[in-house]
C-alpha positions as CSV (number, residue, x, y, z in Angstrom):
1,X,159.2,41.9,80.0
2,X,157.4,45.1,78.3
3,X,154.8,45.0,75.5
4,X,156.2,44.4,72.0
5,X,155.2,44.8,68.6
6,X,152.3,47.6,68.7
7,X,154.3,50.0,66.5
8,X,154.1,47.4,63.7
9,X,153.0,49.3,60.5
10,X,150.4,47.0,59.8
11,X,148.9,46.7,62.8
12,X,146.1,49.6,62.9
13,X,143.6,48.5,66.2
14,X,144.5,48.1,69.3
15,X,142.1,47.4,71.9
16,X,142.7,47.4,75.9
17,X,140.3,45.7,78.1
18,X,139.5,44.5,81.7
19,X,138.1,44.0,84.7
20,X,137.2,47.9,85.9
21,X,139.8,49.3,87.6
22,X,142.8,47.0,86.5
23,X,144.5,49.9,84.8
24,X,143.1,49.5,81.6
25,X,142.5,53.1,80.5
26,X,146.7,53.7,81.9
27,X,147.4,51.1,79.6
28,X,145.7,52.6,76.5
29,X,146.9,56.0,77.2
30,X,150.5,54.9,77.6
31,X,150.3,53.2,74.2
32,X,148.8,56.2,72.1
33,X,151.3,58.2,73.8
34,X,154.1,55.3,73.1
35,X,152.9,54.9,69.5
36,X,152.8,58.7,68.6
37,X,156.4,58.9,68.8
38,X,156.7,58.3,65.2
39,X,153.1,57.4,64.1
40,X,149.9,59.5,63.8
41,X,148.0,57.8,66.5
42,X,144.3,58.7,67.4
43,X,142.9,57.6,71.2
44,X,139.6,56.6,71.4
45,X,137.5,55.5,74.2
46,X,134.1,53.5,74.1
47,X,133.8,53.4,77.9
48,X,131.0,55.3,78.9
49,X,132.6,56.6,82.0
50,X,134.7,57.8,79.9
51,X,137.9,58.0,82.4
52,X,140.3,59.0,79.5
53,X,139.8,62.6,79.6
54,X,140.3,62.6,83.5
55,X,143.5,60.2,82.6
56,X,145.4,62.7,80.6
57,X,144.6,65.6,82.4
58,X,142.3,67.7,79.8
59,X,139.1,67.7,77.9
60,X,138.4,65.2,74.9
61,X,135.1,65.2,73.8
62,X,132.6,63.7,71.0
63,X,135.0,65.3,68.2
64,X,138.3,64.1,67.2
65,X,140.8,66.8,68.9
66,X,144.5,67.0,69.2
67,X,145.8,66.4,72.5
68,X,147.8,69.4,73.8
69,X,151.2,68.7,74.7
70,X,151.4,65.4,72.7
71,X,152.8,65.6,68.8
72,X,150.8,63.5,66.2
73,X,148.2,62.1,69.0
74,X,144.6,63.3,69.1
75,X,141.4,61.5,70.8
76,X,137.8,61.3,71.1
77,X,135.3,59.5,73.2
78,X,132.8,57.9,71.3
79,X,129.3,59.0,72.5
80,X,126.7,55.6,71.7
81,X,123.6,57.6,72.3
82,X,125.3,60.3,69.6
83,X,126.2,57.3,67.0
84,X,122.6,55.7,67.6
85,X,120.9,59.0,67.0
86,X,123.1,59.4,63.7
87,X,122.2,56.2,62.0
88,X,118.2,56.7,63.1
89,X,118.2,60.4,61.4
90,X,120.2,58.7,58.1
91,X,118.4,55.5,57.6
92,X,114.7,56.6,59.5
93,X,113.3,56.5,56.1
94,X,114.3,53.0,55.0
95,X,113.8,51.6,58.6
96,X,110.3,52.8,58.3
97,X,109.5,51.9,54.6
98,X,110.2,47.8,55.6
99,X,107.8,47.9,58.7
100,X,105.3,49.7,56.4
101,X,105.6,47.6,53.5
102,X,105.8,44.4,55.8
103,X,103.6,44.5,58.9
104,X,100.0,45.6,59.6
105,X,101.5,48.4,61.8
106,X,100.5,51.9,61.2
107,X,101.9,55.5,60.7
108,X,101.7,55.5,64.7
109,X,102.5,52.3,65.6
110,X,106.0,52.3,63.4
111,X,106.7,55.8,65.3
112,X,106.5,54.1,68.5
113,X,108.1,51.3,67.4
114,X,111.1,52.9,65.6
115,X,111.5,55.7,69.1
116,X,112.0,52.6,71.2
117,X,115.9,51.9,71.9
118,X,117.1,48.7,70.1
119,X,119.1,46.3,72.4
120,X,122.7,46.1,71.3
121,X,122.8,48.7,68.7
122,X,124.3,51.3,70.6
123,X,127.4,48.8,70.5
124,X,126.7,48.4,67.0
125,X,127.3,51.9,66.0
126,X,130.1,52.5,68.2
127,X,132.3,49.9,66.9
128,X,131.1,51.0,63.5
129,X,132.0,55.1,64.4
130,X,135.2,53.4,64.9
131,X,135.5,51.3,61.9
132,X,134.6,54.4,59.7
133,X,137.5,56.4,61.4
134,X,139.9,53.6,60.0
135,X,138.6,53.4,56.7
136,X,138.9,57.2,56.7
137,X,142.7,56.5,56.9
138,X,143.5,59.5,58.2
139,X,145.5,57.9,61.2
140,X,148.2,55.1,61.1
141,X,146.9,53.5,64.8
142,X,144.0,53.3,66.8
143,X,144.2,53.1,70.4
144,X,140.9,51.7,72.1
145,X,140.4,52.0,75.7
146,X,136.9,50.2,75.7
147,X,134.7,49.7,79.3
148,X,134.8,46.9,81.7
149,X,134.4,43.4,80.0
150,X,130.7,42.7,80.2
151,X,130.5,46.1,78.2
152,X,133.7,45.4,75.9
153,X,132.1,41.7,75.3
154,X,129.1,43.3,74.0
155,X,130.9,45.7,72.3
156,X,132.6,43.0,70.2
157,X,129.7,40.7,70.1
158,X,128.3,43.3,68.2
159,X,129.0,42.0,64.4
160,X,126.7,39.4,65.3
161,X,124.3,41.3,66.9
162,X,123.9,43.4,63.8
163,X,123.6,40.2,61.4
164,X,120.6,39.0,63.6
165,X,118.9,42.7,63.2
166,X,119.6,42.9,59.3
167,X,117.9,38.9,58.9
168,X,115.0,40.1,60.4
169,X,114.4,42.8,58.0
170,X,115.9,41.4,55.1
171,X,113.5,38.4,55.9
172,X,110.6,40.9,56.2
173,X,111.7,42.6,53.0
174,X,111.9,39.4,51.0
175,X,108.6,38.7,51.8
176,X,107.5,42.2,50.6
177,X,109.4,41.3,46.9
178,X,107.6,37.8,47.0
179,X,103.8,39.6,47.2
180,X,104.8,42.2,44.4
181,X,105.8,39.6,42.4
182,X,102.5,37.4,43.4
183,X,100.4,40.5,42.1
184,X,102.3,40.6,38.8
185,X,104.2,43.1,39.5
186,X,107.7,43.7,39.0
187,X,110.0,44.6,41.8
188,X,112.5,47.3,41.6
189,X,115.4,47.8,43.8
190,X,115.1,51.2,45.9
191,X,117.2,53.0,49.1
192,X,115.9,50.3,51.4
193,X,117.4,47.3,49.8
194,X,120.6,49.6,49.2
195,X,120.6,50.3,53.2
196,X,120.5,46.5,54.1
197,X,122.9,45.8,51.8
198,X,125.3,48.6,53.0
199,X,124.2,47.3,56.9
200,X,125.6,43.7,55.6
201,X,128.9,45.1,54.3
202,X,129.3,46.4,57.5
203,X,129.4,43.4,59.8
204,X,131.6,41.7,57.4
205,X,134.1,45.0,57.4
206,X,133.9,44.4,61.3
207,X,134.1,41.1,61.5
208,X,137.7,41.1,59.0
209,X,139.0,44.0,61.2
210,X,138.4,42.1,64.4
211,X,139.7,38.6,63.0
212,X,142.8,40.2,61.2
213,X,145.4,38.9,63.4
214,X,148.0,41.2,61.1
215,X,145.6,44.3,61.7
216,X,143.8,44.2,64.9
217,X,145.1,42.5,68.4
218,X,143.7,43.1,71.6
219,X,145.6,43.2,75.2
220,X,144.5,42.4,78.0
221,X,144.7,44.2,81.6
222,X,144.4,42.4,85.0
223,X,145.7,42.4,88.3
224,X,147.1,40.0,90.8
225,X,144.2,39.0,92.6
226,X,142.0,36.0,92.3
227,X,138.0,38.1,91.3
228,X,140.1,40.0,88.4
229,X,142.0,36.0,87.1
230,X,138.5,34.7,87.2
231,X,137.2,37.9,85.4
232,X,140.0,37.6,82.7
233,X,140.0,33.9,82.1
234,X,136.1,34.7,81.5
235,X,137.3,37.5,78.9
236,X,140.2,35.6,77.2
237,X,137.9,32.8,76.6
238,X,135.0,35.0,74.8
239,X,138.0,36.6,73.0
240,X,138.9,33.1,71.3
241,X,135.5,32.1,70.8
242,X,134.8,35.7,68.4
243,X,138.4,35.0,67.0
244,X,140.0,37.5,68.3
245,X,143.9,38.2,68.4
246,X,145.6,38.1,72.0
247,X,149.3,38.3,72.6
248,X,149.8,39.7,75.3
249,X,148.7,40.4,78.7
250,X,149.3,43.3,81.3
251,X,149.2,42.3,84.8
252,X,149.2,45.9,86.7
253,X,149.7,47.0,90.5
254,X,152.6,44.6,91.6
255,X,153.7,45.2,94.6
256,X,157.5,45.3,95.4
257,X,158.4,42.4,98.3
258,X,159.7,45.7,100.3
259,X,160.8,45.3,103.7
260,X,157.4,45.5,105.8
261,X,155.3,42.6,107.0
262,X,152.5,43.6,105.1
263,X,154.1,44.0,101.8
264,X,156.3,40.7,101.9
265,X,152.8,39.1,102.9
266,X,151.1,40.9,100.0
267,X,153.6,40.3,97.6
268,X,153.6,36.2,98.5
269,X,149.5,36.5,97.6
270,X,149.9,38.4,94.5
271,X,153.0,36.2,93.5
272,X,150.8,33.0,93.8
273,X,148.1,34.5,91.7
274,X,151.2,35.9,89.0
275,X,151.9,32.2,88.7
276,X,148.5,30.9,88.5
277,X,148.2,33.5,85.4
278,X,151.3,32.3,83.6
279,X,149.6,28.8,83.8
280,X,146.5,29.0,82.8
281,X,147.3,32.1,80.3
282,X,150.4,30.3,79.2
283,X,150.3,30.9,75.0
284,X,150.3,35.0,76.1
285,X,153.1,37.2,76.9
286,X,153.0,38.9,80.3
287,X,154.3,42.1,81.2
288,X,154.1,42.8,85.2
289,X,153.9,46.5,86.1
290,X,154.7,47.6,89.6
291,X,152.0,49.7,91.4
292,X,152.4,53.3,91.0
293,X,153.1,55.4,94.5
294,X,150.8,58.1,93.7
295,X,148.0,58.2,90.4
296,X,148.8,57.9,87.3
297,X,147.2,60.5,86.0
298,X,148.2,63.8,84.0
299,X,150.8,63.3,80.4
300,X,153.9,63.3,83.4
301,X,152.8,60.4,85.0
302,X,151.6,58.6,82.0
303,X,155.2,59.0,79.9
304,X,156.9,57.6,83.3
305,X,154.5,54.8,83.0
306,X,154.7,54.1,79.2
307,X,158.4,53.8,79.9
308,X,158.5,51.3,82.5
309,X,155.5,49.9,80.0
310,X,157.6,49.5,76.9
311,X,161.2,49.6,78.8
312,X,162.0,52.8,77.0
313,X,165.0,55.5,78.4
């Protein structure tokens, strides 16, 4: 069997994920390329190896560019540190305005305290670079090729992530509002309430994307061997838990029975690991590719690839 249904016109995200080296960035490459024949596709990796540019054979970068050789496919690897430094310079104001106007901190100690990374939000703005791109609409899919799972699981743990941060300040600014009012005063609304409100609209633009099962799926990439099950029955599990759409699942580097000891020997392993998979991961649909001779890497290799992938001529 080959992967199905990723050209439908309402799906727009598709994310690839996995154990590291399973083949997961192959995968995700092999689908833009797939889904550009006919579609405006963009490829985007959150990986901060960032092996996609080393996949296809030439430079991507922190900017949306086409890629050369490819009709109607362009990517971009998303830089966190980039996105994190973005939303500090946009919103330092407001950030800095609720620990003012809510702690005994001063001028130096909010410095410090704003410079200081904040676990998880380099995640945050990732996902939310990405969820800008869509609502830009200037692409009909989005290819993800996101890191290995711990990363990818914080990646889309993120929406949750970002409620806890906004609490916290909306909690600090509420008790702002309560003193004003305590002093007779009467509260007006100002940027800072507008920037946790727009912070709010965000995780629950996220959080529909990721639960649309009609707008956003995400496949899975594993191999035949019993660290990278274990790994993926760990993923597939968190996957549910966010409610996150799975159909389908890639299991990569199969090896052909062949007529050597060592391959019929490796093939029996594998095979009883394949079978293991299709039990336990029974409600998705698996597609096994056979491992590749040489690298997949370069657009030749990846179009031979996306056709065994797809079973396209």
């Amino acid at each position: 069997m080959s992967l199905t249904g990723l050209r439908e016109p309402g799906l727009k995200l598709i994310l690839f994920g996995g154990k590291g080296g399973v083949g997961k960035t192959t995968c995700a490459a092999s689908t833009a390329l797939y889904c550009a024949q006919g579609t405006k596709t963009l490829l985007i990796s959150t990986d901060p190896a960032h092996s996609l540019a080393d996949s296809l054979g030439q430079d991507i970068g922190d900017t949306i560019r086409p890629v050369k050789g490819v009709e109607n496919l362009s990517a971009l690897e998303v830089k966190a540190e980039k996105a994190m430094t973005g939303f500090k310079t946009r919103y330092e104001k407001e950030i800095k305005l609720i620990f003012d106007n809510s702690s005994y901190l001063d001028a130096d100690d909010i410095n410090a305290l704003f410079s200081l990374p904040i676990p998880g939000m380099d995640e945050v703005m990732s996902f939310k670079t990405i969820v800008d791109l869509i609502e830009a609409n200037q692409f009909d899919k989005y290819i993800v090729d996101t890191a290995p799972t711990g990363h990818a699981l914080r990646l889309l743990n993120m929406p949750g992530l970002l409620d806890e941060w906004i609490k916290v300040l909306a909690t600090m600014r509420w008790k702002y509002h309560r003193i004003v009012n305590a002093f007779g005063g009467q509260y007006r609304a100002d940027t800072t309430d507008d920037f946790l409100l727009e912070m709010k609209k965000t995780v629950k633009r996220i959080k529909n994307l990721l639960k649309d099962a009609q707008r956003c799926e995400f496949v899975v990439v594993t191999i035949p061997e019993y660290m990278a099950m274990a790994e993926t029955e760990r993923l597939i599990n968190s996957l549910k838990s966010y409610g996150i759409t799975m159909r389908q699942l890639v299991i990569n580097n199969v090896l052909e029975p062949g007529k050597c000891g060592f391959c019929r020997t490796r093939r029996k392993v594998q095979q009883k690991w394949i079978d293991a998979m299709a039990d336990r991961f029974r409600d998705l649909r698996a597609t096994l590719m056979d491992a590749s001779a040489g690298e997949v890497q370069g657009l030749a290799a990846l179009m031979e690839f996306k056709n065994k992938l797809f079973e396209t001529p």
